[in-house]
Each structure stands twice: as C-alpha cells, then as structure tokens.
C-alpha positions as CSV (number, residue, x, y, z in Angstrom):
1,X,20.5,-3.8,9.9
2,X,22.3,-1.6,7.4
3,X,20.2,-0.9,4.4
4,X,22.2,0.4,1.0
5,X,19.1,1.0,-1.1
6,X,18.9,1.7,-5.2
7,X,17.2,5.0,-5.8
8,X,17.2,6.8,-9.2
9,X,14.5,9.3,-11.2
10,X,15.6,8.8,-14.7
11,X,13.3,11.8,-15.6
12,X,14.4,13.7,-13.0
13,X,17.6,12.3,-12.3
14,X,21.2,12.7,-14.4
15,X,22.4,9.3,-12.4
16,X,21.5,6.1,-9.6
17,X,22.7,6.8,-6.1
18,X,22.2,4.5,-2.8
19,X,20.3,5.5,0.1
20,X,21.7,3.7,3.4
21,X,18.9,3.3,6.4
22,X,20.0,2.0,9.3
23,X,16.6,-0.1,10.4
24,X,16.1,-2.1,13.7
25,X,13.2,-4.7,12.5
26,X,12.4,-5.5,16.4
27,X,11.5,-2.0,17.0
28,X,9.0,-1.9,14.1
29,X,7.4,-5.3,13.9
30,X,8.2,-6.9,17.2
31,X,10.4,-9.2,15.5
32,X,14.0,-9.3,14.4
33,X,13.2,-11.0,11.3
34,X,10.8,-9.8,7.7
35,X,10.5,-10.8,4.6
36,X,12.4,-8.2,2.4
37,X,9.2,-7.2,1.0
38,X,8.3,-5.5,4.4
39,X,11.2,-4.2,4.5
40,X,10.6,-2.2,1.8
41,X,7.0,-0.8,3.2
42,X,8.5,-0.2,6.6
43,X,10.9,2.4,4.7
44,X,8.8,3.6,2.4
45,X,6.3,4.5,5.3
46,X,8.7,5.6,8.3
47,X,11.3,7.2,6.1
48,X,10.9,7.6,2.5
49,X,7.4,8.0,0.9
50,X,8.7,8.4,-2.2
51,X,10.5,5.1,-2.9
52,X,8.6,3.2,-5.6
53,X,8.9,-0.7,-5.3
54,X,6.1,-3.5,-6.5
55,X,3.8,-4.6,-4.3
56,X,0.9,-7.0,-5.6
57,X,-1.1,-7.3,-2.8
58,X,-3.2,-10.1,-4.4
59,X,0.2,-12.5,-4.5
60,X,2.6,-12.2,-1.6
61,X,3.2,-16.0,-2.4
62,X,6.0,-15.4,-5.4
63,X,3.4,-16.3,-7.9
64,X,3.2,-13.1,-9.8
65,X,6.9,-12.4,-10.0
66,X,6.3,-8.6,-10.0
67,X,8.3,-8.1,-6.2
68,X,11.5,-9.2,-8.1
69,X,14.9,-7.7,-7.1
70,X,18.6,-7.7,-6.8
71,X,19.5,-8.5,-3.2
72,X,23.4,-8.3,-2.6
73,X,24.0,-9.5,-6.3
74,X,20.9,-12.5,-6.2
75,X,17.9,-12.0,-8.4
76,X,15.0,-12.5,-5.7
77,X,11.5,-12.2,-4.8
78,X,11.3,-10.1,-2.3
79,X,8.1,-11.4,-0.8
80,X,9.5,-14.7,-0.1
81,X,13.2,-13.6,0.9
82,X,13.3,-13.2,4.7
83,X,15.9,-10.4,6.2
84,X,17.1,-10.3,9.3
85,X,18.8,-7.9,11.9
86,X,22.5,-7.7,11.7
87,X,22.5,-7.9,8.1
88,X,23.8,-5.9,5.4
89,X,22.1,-5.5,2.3
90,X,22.0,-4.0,-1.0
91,X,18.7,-3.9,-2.8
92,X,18.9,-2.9,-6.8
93,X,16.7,-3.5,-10.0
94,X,16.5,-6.4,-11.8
95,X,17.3,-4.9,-14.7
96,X,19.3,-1.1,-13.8
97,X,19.1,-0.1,-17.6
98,X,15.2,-0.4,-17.3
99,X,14.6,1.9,-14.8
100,X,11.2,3.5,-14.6
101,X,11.8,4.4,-10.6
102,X,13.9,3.3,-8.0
103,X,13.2,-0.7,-8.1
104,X,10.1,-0.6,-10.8
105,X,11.6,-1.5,-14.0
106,X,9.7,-2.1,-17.5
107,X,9.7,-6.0,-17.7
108,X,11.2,-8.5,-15.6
C-alpha cells in the first residue's frame, strides 16, 4: 500500500508537503486489511512520531466526528473507513486552510 500523507507545521513551516510510506498492513497487524484510523497509529509509531492526527479513544464508533479526513478527495471518518493492501491513498485535512498540524485542524 502506497501512502501520500498531508504533513504541514504552519508555525514552523512556509508550506504543506506529502510524505509517501510505503506500508505492508499484513506485516504489522497480521492482516491485509485496517481501518484508516490504524493506519495512521501504525505510521505514527513505526515511522513518524511526530505526525499529529485525532484519536478519541473513548469513540472509535464515528460518533464523535473528531477522526475526520480527506481520503483520496472523500470527507471521511477514519475510524470507520477500512484500507486495504494494494491501495493508493492520499490522506489530507478536512479543512487545509485550518491547519493547526498535519491532519488536526481547528473545527470540523
């Protein structure tokens, strides 16, 4: 699975620029399929510690809304949408003039 992913410091940053991972699910969770959310953890903790993303770890059921992203152009919830190997993706804000880091944006 390719991986393009939204990254972008406005307070650090002049611009947004896309990191590409290049993830095998089956090799991390013994499955070839996640839901986006876990994804996101699996990068965050094998490659990237500083990618900032929501996580309510009360919900997980796309109650609270907070998980919401672009996924190849779609608003989503990222802890409902499932992923799969062989895909391509492109993860980006909701909202990219909003930015506070990476996928965290002030409001939905």
């Amino acid at each position: 699975m390719k991986v393009y992913l939204f990254r972008w410091n406005p307070r650090t940053e002049e611009k947004p620029r896309y990191d590409t991972y290049d993830m095998d699910l089956n090799s991390y969770l013994g499955r070839r399929e996640a839901t986006l959310l876990e994804l996101l953890g699996l990068i965050a903790r094998y490659y990237d510690h500083s990618l900032s993303f929501l996580n309510h770890s009360n919900c997980n059921r796309g109650v609270c809304k907070r998980c919401m992203v672009r996924l190849n152009g779609k608003v989503v919830l990222a802890c409902n949408e499932v992923v799969s190997e062989g895909m391509e993706i492109r993860v980006e804000p909701v909202n990219a003039t909003r930015v506070v880091r990476d996928l965290v944006t002030e409001g939905l």
